[in-house]
N, CA and C atoms as an extended XYZ file, in Angstrom:
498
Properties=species:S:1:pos:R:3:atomname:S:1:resname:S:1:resid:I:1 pbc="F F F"
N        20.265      -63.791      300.867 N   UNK     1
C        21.536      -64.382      300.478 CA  UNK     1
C        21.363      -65.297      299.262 C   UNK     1
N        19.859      -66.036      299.403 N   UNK     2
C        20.241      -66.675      297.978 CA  UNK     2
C        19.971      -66.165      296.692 C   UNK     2
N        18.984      -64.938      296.733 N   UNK     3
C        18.823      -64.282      295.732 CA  UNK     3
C        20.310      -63.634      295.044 C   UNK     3
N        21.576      -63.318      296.070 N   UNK     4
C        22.508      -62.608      295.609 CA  UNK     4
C        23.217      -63.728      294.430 C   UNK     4
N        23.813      -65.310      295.175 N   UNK     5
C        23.846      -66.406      294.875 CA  UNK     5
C        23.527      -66.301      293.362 C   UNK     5
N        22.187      -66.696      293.531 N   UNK     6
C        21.429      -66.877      292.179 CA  UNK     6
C        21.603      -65.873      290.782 C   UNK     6
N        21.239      -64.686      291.624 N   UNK     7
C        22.215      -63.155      290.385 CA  UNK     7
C        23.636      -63.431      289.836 C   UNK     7
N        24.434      -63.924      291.264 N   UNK     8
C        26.050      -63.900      290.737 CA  UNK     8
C        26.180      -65.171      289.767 C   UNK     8
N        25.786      -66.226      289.879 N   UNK     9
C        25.434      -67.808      289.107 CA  UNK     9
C        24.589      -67.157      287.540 C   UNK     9
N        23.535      -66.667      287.419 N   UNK    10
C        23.319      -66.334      286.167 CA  UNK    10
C        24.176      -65.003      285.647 C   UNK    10
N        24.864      -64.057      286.014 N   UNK    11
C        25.474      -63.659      285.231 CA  UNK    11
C        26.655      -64.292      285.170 C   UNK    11
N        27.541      -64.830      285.698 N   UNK    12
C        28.972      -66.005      285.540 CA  UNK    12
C        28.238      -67.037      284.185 C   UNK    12
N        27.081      -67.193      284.151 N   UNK    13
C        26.535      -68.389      282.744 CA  UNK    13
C        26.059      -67.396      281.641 C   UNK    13
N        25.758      -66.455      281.736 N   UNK    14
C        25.341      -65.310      280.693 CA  UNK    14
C        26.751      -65.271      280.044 C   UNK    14
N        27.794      -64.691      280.854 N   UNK    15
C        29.067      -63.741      280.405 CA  UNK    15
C        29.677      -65.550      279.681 C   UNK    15
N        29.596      -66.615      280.406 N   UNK    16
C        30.055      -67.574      279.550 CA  UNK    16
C        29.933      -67.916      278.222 C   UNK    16
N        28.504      -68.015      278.646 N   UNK    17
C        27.705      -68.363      277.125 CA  UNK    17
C        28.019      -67.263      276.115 C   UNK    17
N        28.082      -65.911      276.386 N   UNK    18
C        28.269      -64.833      275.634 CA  UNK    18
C        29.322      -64.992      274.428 C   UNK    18
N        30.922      -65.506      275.304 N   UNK    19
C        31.837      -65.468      274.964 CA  UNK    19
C        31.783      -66.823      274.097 C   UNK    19
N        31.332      -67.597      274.382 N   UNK    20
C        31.403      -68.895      273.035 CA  UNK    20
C        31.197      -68.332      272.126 C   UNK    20
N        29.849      -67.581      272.012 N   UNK    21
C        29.636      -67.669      270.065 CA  UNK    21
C        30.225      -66.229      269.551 C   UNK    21
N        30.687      -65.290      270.090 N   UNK    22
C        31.678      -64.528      269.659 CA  UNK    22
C        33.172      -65.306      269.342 C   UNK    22
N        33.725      -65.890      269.948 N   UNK    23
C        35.350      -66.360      269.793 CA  UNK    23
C        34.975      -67.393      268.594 C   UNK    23
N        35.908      -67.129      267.621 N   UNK    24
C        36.090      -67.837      266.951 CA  UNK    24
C        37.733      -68.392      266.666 C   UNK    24
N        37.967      -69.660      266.659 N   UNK    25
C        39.142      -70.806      266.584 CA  UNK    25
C        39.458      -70.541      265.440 C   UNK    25
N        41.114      -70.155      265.146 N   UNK    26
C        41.641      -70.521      263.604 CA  UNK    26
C        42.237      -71.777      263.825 C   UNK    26
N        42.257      -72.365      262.845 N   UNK    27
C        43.356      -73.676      262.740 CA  UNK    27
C        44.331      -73.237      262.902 C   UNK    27
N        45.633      -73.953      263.302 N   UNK    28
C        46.977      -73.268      263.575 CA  UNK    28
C        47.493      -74.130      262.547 C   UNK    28
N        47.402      -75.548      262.301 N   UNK    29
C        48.024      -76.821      261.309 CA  UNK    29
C        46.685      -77.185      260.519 C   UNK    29
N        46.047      -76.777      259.572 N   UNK    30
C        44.978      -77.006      258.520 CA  UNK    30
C        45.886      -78.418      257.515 C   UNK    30
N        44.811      -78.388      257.105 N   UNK    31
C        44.957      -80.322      256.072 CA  UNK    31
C        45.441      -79.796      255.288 C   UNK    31
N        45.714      -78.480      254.603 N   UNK    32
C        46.093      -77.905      253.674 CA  UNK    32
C        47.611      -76.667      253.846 C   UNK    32
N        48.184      -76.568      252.887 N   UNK    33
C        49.110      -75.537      252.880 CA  UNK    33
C        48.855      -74.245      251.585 C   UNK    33
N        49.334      -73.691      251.982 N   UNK    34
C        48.775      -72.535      250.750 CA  UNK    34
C        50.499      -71.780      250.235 C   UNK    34
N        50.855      -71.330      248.904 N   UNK    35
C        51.686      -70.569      248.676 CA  UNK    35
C        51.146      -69.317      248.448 C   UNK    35
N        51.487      -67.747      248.323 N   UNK    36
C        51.479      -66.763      248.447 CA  UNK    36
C        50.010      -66.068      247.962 C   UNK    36
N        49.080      -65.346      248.522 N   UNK    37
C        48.044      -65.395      248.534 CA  UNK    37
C        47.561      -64.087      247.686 C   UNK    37
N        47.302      -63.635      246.952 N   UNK    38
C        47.470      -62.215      246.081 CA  UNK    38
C        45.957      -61.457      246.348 C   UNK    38
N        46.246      -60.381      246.106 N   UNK    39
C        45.068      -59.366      246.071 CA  UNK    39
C        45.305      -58.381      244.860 C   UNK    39
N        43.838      -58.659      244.266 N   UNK    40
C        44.620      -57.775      242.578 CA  UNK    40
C        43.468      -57.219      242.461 C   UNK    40
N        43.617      -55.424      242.544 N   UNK    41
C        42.579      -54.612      241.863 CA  UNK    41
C        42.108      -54.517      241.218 C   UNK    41
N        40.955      -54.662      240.746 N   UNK    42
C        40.678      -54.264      239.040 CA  UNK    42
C        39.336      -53.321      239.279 C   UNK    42
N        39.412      -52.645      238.051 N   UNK    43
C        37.977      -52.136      237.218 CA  UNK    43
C        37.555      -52.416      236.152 C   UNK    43
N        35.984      -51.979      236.024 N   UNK    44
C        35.293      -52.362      234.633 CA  UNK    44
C        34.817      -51.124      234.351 C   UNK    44
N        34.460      -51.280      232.690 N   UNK    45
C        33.151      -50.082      232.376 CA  UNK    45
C        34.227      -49.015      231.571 C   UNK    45
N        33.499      -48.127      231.287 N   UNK    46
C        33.917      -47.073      230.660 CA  UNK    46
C        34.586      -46.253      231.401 C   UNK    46
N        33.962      -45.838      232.513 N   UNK    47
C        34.993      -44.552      233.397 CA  UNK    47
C        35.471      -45.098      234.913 C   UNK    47
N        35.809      -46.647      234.629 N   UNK    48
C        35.856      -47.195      235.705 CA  UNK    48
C        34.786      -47.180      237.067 C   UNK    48
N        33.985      -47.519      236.403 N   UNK    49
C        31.994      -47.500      237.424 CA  UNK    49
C        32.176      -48.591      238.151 C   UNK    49
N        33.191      -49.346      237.844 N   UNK    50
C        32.707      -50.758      238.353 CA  UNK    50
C        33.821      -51.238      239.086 C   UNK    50
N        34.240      -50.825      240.860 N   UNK    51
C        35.629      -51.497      240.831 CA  UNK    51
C        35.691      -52.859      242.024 C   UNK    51
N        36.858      -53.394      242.798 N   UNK    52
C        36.414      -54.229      243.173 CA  UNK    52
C        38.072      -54.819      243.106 C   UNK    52
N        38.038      -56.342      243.818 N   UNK    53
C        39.331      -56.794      243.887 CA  UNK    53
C        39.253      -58.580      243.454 C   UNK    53
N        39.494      -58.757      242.781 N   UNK    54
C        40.614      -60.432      242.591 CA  UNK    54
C        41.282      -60.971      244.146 C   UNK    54
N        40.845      -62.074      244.622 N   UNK    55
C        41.741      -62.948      245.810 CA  UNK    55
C        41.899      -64.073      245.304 C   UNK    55
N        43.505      -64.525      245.352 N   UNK    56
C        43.919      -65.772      244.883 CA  UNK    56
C        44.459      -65.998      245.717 C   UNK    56
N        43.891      -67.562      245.839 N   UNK    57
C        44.773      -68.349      246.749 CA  UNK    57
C        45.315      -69.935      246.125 C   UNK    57
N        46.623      -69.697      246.179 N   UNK    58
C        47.220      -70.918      245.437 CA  UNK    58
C        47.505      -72.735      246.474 C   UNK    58
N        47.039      -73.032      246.560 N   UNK    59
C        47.543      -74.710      246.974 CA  UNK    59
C        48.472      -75.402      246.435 C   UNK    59
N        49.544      -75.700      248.154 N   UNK    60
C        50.756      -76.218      247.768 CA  UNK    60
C        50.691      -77.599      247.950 C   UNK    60
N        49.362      -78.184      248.611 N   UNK    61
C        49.636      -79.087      248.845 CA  UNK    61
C        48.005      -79.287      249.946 C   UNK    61
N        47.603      -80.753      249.857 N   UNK    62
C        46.197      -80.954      250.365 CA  UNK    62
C        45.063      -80.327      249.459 C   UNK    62
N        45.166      -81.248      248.574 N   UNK    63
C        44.280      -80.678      247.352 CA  UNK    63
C        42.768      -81.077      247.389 C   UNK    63
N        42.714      -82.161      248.236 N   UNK    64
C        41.449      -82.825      248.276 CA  UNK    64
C        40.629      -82.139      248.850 C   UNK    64
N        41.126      -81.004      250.203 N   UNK    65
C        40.544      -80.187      250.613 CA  UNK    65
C        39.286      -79.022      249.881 C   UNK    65
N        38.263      -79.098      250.686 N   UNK    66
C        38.019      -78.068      249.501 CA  UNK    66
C        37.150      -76.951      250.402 C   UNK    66
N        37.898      -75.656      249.881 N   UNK    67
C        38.041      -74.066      250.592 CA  UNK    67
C        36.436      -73.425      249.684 C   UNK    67
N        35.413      -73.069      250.917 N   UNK    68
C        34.562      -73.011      250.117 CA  UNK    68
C        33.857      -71.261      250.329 C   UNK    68
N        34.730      -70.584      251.477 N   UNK    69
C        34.424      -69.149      251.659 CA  UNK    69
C        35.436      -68.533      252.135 C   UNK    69
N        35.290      -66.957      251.823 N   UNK    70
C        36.492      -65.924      252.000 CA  UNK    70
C        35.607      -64.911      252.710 C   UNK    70
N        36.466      -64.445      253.712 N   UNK    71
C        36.339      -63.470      255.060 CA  UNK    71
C        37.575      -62.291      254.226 C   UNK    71
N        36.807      -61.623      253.529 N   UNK    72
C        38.118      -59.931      253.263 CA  UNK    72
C        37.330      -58.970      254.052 C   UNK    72
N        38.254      -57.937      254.535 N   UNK    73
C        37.823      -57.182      254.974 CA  UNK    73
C        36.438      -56.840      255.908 C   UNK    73
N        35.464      -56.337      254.912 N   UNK    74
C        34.151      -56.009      255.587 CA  UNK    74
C        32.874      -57.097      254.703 C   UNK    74
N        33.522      -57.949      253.775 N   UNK    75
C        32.831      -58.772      253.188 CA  UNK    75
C        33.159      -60.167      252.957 C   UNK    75
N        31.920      -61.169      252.717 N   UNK    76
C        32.139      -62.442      252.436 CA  UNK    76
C        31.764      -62.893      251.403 C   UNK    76
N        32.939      -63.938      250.816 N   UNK    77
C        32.811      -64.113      249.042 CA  UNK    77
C        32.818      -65.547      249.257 C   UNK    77
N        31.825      -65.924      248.369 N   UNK    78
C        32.151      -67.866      247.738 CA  UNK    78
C        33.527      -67.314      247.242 C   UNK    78
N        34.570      -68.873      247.070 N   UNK    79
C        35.250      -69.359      246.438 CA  UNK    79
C        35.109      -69.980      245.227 C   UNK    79
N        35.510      -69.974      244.060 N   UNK    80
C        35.816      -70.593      242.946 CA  UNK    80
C        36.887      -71.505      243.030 C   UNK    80
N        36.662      -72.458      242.726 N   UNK    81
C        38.011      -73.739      242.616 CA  UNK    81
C        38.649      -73.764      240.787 C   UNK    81
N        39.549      -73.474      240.843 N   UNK    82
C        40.203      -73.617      239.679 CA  UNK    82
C        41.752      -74.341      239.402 C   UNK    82
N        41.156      -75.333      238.108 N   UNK    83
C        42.503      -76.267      238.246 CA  UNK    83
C        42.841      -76.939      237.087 C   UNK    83
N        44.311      -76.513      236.725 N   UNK    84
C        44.574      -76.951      235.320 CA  UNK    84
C        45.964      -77.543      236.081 C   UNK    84
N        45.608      -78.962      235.456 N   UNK    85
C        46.787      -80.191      235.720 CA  UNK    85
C        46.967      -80.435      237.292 C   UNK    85
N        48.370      -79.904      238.041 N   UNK    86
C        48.717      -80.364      239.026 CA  UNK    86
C        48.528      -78.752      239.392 C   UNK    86
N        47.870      -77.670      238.780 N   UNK    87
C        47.942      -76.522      239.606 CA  UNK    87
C        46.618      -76.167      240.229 C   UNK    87
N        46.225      -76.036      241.566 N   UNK    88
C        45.079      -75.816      242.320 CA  UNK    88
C        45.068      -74.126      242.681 C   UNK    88
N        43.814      -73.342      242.333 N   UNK    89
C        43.938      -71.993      243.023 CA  UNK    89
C        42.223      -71.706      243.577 C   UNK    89
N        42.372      -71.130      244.259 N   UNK    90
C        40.999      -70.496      244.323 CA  UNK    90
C        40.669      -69.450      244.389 C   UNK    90
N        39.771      -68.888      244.287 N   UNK    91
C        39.909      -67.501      243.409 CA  UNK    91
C        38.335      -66.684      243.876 C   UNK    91
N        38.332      -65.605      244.372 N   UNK    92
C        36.736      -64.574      244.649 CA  UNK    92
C        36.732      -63.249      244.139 C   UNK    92
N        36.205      -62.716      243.615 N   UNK    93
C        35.837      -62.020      242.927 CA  UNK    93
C        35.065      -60.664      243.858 C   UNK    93
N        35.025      -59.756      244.376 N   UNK    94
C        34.501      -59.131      245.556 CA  UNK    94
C        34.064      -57.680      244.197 C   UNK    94
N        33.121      -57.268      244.525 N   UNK    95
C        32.859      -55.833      243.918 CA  UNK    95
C        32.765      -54.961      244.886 C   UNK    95
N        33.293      -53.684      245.246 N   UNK    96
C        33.275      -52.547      245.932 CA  UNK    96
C        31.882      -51.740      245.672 C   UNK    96
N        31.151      -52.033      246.427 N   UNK    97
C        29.479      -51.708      246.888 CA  UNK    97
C        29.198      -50.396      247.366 C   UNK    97
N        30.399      -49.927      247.474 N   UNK    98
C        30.063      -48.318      248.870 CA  UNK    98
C        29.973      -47.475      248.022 C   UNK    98
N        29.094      -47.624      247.058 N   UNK    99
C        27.954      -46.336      246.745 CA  UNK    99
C        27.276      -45.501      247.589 C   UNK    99
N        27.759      -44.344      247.414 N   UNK   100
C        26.326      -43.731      248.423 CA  UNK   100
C        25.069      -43.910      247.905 C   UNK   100
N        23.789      -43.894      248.575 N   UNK   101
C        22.679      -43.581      247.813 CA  UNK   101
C        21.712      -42.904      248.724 C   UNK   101
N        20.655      -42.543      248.072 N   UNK   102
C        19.662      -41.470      248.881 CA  UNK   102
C        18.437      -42.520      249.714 C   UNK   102
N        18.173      -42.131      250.671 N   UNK   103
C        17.598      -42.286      251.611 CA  UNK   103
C        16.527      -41.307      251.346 C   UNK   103
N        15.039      -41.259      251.371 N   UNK   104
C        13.586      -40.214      250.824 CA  UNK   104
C        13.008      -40.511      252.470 C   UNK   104
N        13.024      -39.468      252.961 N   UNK   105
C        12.390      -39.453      254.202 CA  UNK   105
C        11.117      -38.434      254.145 C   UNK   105
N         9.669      -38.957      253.915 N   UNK   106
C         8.708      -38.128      254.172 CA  UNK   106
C         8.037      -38.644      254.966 C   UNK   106
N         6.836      -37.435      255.019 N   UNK   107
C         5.508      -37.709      255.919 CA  UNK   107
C         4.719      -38.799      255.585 C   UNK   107
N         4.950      -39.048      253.830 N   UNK   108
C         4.206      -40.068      253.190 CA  UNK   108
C         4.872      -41.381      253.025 C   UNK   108
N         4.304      -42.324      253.401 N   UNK   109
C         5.158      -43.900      253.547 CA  UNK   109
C         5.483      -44.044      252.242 C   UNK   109
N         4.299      -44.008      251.306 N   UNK   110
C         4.573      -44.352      249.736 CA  UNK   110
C         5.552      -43.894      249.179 C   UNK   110
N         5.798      -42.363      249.870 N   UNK   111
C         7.458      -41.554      249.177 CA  UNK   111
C         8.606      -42.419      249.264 C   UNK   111
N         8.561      -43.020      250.085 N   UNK   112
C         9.599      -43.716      250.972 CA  UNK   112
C         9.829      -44.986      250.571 C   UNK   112
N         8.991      -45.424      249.220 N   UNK   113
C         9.572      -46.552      248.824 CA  UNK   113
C        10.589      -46.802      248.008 C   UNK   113
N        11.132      -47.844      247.836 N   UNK   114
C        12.570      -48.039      247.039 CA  UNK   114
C        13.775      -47.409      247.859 C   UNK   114
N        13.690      -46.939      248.967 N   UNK   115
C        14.717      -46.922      249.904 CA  UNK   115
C        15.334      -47.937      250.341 C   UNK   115
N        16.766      -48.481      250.543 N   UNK   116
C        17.337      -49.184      250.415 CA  UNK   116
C        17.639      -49.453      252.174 C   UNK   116
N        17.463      -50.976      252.724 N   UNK   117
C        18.015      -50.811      254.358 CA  UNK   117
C        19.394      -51.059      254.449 C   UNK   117
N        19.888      -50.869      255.580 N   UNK   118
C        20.882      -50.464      255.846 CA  UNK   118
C        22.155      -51.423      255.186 C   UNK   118
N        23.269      -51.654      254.867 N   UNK   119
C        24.597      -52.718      255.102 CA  UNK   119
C        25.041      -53.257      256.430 C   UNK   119
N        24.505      -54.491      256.093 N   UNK   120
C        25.392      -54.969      257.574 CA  UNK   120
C        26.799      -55.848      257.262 C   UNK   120
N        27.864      -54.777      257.084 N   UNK   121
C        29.271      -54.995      257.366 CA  UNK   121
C        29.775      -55.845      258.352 C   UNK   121
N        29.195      -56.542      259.508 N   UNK   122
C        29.799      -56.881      260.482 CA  UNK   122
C        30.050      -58.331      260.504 C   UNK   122
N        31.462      -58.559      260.181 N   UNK   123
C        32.091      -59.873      260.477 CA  UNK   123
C        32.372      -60.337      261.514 C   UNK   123
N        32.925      -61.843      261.260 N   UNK   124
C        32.578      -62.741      263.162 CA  UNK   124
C        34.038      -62.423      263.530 C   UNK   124
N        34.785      -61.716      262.656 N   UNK   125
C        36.871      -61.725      262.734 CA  UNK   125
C        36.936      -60.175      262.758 C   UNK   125
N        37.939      -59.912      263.393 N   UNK   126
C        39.036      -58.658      263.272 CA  UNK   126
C        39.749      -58.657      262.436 C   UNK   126
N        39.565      -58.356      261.209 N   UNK   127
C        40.872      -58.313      260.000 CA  UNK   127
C        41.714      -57.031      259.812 C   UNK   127
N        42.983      -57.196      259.844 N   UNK   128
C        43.947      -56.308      259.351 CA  UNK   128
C        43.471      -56.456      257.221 C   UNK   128
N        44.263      -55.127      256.935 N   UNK   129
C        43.570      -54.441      255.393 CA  UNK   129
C        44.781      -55.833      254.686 C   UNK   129
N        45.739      -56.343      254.864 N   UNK   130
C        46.124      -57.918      254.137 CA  UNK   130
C        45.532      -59.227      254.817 C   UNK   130
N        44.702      -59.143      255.544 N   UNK   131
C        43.903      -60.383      255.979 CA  UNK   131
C        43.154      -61.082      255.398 C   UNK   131
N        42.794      -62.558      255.549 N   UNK   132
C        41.868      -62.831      254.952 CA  UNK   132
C        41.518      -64.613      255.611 C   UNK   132
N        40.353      -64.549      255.818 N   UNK   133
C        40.054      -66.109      256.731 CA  UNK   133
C        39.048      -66.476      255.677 C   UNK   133
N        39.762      -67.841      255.430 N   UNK   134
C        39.215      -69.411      254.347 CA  UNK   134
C        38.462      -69.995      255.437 C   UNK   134
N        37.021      -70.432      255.079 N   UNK   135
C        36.200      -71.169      255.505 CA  UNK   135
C        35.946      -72.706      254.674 C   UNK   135
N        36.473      -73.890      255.224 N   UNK   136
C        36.231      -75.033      255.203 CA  UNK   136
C        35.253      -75.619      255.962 C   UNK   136
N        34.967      -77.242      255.567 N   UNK   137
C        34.948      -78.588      256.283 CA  UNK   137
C        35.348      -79.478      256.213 C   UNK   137
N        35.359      -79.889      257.390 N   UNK   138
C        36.056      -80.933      257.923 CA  UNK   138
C        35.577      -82.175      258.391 C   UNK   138
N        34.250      -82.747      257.334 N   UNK   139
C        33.883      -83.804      257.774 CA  UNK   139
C        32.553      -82.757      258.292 C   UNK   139
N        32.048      -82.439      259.426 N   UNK   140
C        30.619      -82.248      259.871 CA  UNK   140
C        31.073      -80.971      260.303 C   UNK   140
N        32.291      -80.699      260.931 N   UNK   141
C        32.967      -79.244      261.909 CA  UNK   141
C        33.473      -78.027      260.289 C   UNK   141
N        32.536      -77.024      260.575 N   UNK   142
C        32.964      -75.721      259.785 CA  UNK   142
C        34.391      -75.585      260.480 C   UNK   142
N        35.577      -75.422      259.953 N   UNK   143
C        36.729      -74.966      260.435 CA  UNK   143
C        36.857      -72.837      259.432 C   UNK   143
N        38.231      -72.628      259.779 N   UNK   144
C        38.366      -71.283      259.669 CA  UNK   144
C        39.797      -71.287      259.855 C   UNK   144
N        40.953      -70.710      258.801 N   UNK   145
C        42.205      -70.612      258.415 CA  UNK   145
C        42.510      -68.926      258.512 C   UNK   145
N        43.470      -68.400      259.099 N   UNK   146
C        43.833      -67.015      259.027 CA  UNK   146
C        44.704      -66.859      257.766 C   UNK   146
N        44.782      -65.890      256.906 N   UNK   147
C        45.913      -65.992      255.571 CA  UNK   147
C        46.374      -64.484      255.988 C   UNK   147
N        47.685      -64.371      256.038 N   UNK   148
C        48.270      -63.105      256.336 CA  UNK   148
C        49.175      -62.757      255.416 C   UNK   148
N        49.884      -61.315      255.501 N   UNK   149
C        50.561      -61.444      254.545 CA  UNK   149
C        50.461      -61.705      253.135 C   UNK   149
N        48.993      -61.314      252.572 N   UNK   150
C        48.617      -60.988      251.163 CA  UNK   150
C        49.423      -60.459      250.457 C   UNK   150
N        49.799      -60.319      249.141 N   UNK   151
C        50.606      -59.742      248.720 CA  UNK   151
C        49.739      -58.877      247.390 C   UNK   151
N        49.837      -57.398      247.334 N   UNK   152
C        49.451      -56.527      246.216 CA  UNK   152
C        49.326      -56.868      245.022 C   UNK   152
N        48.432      -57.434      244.022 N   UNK   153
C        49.342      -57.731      242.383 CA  UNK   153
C        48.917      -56.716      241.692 C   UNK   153
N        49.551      -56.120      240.713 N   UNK   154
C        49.304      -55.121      239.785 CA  UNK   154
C        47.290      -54.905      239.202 C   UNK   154
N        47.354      -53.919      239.526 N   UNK   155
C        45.936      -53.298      239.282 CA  UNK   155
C        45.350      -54.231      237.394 C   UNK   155
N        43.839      -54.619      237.431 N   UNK   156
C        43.990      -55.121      236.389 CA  UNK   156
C        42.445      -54.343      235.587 C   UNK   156
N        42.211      -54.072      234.282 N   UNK   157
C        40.886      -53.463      233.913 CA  UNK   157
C        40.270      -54.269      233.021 C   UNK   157
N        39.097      -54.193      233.081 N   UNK   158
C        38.268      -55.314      232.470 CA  UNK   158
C        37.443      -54.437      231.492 C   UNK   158
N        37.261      -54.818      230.316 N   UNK   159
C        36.131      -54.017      229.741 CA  UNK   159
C        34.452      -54.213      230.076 C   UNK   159
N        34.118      -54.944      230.696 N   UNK   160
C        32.836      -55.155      231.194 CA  UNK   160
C        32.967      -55.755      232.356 C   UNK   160
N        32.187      -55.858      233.533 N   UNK   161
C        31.855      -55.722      234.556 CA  UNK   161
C        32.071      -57.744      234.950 C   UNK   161
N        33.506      -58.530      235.759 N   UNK   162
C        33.570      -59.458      236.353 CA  UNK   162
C        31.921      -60.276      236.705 C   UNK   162
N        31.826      -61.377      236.052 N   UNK   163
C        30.737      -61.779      236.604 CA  UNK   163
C        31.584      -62.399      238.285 C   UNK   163
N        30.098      -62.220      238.766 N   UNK   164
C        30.201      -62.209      240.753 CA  UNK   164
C        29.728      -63.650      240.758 C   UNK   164
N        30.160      -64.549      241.486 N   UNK   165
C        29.546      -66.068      241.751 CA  UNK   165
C        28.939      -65.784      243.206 C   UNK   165
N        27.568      -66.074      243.334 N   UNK   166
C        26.868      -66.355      244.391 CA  UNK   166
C        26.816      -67.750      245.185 C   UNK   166
C-alpha cells in the first residue's frame, strides 16, 4: 500500500512540475499600449534570393518601457528601438531560412562533413500566422505580451540583402 501511495504522490509532482515550465502567462494590462502592429514583406538581390518580413510595432503610450524580443511564427528576433521626436516604434527584421539543403550520408565520416544539424523551430507559444508575443522586463520578472491582429503592409524590395541585428 505504500509503495502505490508513493507512485501516485510522485507522478501528481512530476505532471505538476511538468506543467509549470510549459505554460506560459501573457500580460492581460502591460505598462505599455501599442497602436496597429504591421507585417511587411520584402525581398533582396537580383532574383529575389533573399526574402523575409519587416515587424513594426508602434507605441502609444509607456515609452519608458523597453520591448526587447519578438516571438513570429516559428522564429525569434531582437527588437530594434527606433525614435524620432515623440514617435516610438520597434522594429525586427526576420529572414526566411527554409532553404533546403543536402544532407551527404556515407560510410565515410569525413564525407559527411559540412552537413548542417537539424532547425529547431520550436517555440514556448502557439501562434496563429498574425501573431506575435513581445518579450520584456519588468524590473527582475521576464514578462510576455500577445499582439494580435497584425495587419499586412504592402510587399517592399530592397536591392541588397536587410542587415539582420543579433
Amino acid at each position: 500500500m505504500k509503495h502505490i501511495l508513493n507512485i501516485l504522490f510522485g507522478g501528481v509532482t512530476l505532471l505538476a512540475f511538468a506543467q509549470c515550465g510549459s505554460s506560459q502567462v501573457f500580460e492581460s494590462n502591460p505598462p505599455f499600449s501599442l497602436d496597429t502592429a504591421h507585417i511587411e514583406p520584402w525581398t533582396a538581390g537580383e532574383a529575389d534570393q533573399y526574402k523575409g518580413v519587416n515587424l513594426f510595432f508602434p507605441v502609444a503610450s509607456g515609452k519608458e518601457i523597453i520591448l526587447d524580443t519578438v516571438y513570429f511564427r516559428t522564429t525569434k528576433a531582437p527588437l530594434m528601438r527606433i525614435q524620432k521626436g515623440s514617435y516610438l516604434v520597434y522594429k525586427a527584421t526576420i529572414e526566411n531560412k527554409e532553404q533546403p539543403y543536402d544532407i551527404i550520408m556515407h560510410a565515410d565520416p569525413k564525407k559527411e562533413f559540412g552537413n548542417q544539424p537539424p532547425r529547431n523551430t520550436h517555440l514556448p507559444f502557439q501562434l496563429e500566422h498574425d501573431q506575435a508575443v513581445l518579450s520584456y522586463s519588468d524590473g527582475e520578472q521576464r514578462k510576455y505580451y500577445k499582439v494580435t491582429g497584425m495587419q499586412l503592409a504592402p510587399a517592399i524590395h530592397y536591392e541588397d540583402r536587410p542587415a539582420l541585428k543579433n
